[in-house]
C-alpha positions, 0 to 999 in steps of 0.5 A: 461552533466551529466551521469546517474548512474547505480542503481547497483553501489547503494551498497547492505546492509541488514537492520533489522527490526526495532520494528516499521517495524514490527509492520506494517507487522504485522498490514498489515498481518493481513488484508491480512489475513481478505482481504483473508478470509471474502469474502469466508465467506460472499460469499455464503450469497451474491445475484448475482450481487454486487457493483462493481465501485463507483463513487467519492462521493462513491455512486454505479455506476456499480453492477456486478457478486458476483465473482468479489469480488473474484478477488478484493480480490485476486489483493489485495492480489497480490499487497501486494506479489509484493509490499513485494518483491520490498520492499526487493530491496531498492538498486532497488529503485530511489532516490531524493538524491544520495546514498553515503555508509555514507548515504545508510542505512538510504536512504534504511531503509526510502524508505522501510518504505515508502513501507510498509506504502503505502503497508498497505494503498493499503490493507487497501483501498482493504479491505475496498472496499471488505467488503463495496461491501459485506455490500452494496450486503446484505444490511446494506449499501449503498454506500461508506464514501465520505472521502474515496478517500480524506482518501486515497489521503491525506495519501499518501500525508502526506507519500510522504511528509514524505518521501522526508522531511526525504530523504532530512533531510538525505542528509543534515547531510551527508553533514557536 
């Protein structure tokens, strides 16, 4: 039978960002910030009741009160914090493989830029339902684009894949 691991025993090392780890910061960031502000800008010009759920092919299903844009805005934002903390615990995380100290800083600092990556995707998709119910409350659109559920599956998707195939990659190189 085999024992489970404790993830404590996993070894704790710090990873410095590299210049693409920054750049997705930086990128997720700054819609963070947009997410943040443009609904406190548009909101005084929005009617009473917006969009508030779609259906799959991105059409209006549900209309509610304007403040609820608010509250979109703000789960956005609170998973951006909570996605950014965890972010900074790869030792917390599972793996597909087993970490060893040979192969921990590239197991973590792979895991971690999984995270920001499907950080900025979370932002990017909450930021986009937030100025799409804006858009459609004052009138210069109707619904959302059809591509965006396939969008958003498909690059999560293509990041597991990544993921897993680098994961893989690395257990594969320890070996030798």
């Amino acid at each position: 039978m085999r024992t489970l691991k404790r993830k404590s025993a996993q070894p704790k090392i710090t990873l410095e960002l590299t210049l693409a780890d920054r750049l997705l910061e930086a990128l997720t960031a700054l819609f963070v910030l947009l997410l943040g502000v443009v609904p406190i800008v548009y909101y005084g010009d929005l009617p009473e009741r917006i969009p508030q759920h779609y259906n799959a092919a991105g059409g209006v299903d549900i209309y509610g009160p304007k403040y609820l844009l608010l509250v979109l805005a703000g789960v956005g934002i609170l998973l951006y914090g909570l996605m950014t903390w965890v972010g900074r615990h790869p030792h917390w995380f599972n793996y597909p493989v087993a970490i060893t100290p040979e192969n921990a800083e590239h197991q973590y600092r792979t895991a971690a830029r999984l995270m920001r990556a499907l950080k900025l995707v979370v932002v990017l998709t909450f930021f986009y339902l937030t100025y799409s119910s804006i858009s459609i409350g004052l009138g210069k659109a109707e619904g959302l684009s059809p591509a965006l559920l396939w969008g958003v599956l498909g690059g999560n998707g293509i990041l597991m894949l990544w993921y897993f195939a680098q994961a893989f990659r690395s257990r594969k190189a320890s070996r030798r």
